[in-house]
C-alpha positions in Angstrom: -21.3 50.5 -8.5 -19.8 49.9 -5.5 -20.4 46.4 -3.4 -19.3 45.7 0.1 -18.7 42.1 1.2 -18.5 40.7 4.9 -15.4 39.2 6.0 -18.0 36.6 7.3 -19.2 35.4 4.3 -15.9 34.8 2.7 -14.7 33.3 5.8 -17.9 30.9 5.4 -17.3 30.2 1.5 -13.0 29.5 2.7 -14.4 26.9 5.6 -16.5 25.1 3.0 -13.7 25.2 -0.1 -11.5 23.5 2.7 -14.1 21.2 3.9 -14.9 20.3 0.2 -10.7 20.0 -0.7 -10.3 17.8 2.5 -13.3 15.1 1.7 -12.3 15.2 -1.8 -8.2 14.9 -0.9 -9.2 11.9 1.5 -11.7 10.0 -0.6 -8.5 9.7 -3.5 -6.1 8.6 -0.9 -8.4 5.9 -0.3 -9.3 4.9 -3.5 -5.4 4.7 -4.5 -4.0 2.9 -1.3 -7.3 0.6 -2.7 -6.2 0.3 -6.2 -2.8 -0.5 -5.0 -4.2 -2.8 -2.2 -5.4 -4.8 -5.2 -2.4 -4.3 -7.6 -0.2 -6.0 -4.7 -2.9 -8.8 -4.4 -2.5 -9.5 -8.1 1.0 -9.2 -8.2 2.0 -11.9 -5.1 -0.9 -14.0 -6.2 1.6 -14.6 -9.7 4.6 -14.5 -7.6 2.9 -17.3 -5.5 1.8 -19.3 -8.6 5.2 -18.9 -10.1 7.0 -20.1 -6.8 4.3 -22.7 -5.8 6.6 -26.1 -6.5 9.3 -24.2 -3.9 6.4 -23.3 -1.4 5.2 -27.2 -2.0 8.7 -29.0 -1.2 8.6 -26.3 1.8 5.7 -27.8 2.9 6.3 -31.1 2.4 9.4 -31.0 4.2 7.7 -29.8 7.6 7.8 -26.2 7.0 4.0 -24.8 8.8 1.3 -22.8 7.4 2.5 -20.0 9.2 5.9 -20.1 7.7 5.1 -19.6 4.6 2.7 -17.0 4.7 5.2 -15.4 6.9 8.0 -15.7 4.1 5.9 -14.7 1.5 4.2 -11.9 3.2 7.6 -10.9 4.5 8.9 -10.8 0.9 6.6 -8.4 -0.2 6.8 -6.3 3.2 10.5 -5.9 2.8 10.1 -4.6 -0.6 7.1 -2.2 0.4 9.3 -0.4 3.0 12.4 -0.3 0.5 10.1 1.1 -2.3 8.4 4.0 0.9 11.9 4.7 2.0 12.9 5.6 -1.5 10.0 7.3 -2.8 9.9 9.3 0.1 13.3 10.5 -0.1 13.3 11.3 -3.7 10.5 13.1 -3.4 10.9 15.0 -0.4 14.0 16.2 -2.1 12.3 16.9 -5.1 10.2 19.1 -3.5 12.4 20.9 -1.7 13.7 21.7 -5.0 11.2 23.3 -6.3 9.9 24.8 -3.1 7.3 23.3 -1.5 6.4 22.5 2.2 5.2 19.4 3.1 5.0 18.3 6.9 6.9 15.0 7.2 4.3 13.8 9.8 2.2 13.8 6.5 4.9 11.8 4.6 5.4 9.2 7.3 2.0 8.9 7.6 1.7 8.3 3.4 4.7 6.2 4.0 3.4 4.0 6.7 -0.1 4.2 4.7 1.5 2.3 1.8 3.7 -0.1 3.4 0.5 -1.4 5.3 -1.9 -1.6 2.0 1.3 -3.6 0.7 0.9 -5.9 3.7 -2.1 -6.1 3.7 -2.7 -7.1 -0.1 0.2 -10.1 0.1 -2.2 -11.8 3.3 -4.7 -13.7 0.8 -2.4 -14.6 -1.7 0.0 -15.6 1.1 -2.8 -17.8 3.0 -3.8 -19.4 -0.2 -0.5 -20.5 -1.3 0.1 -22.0 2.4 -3.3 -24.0 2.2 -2.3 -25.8 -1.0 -1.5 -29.5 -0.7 2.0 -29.9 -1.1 1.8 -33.3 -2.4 -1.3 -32.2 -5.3 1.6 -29.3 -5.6 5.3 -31.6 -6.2 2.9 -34.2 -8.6 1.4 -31.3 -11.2 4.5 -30.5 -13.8 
């Protein structure tokens, strides 16, 4: 038996496959820039609890608020854009390796992407390690 499809149909079913990939390729993005969002969070939050006698004598000698969340969020910035420049070279060889075209307006953009979710994730640790009393800070062992 023979069966005749219209191009129409098929071009219908290919606009809602792409729809579909899109939604489901942007939804992931956002739920790993978020995971990592929070994995940064976590990670300067330590780094600030580690470090929070040197942020304390920073303090207490005069250094402002904003100072310290701009070394501390600066710390962590510094190493996001050394970690995107990296990863995006290794990978942008690897995949001309094995073939594959990917735009590098695309890979800026993941790039830039990353490097601002790692911003963005040091700014509450950053803010709450510049609030603490400094004094409170120096007396705890």
């Amino acid at each position: 038996m023979l069966q005749v499809r219209s191009p129409v149909t098929v071009a219908e079913l290919r606009g809602e496959i792409v729809g579909d990939l899109a939604s489901f390729g942007r939804g992931l993005l956002l739920l790993v820039l978020g995971a990592g969002t929070l994995l940064v969070a976590v990670v300067v939050l330590a780094d600030t609890l580690v470090r929070r006698t040197d942020i304390g004598r920073r303090r207490a000698l005069g250094a402002p608020r904003w100072a310290v969340v701009t070394i501390v969020v600066g710390r962590t910035t510094t190493a996001a854009v050394l970690g995107a420049l990296v990863g995006t070279g290794v990978t942008s060889f690897w995949l001309q390796v094995t073939g594959t075209h990917v735009s590098v307006e695309f890979t800026s953009a993941i790039a830039i992407l990353a490097v601002l979710a790692a911003t963005v994730g040091a700014l509450a640790p950053a803010m709450s390690a510049a609030w603490q009393d400094s004094v409170t800070v120096l007396r705890t062992p």
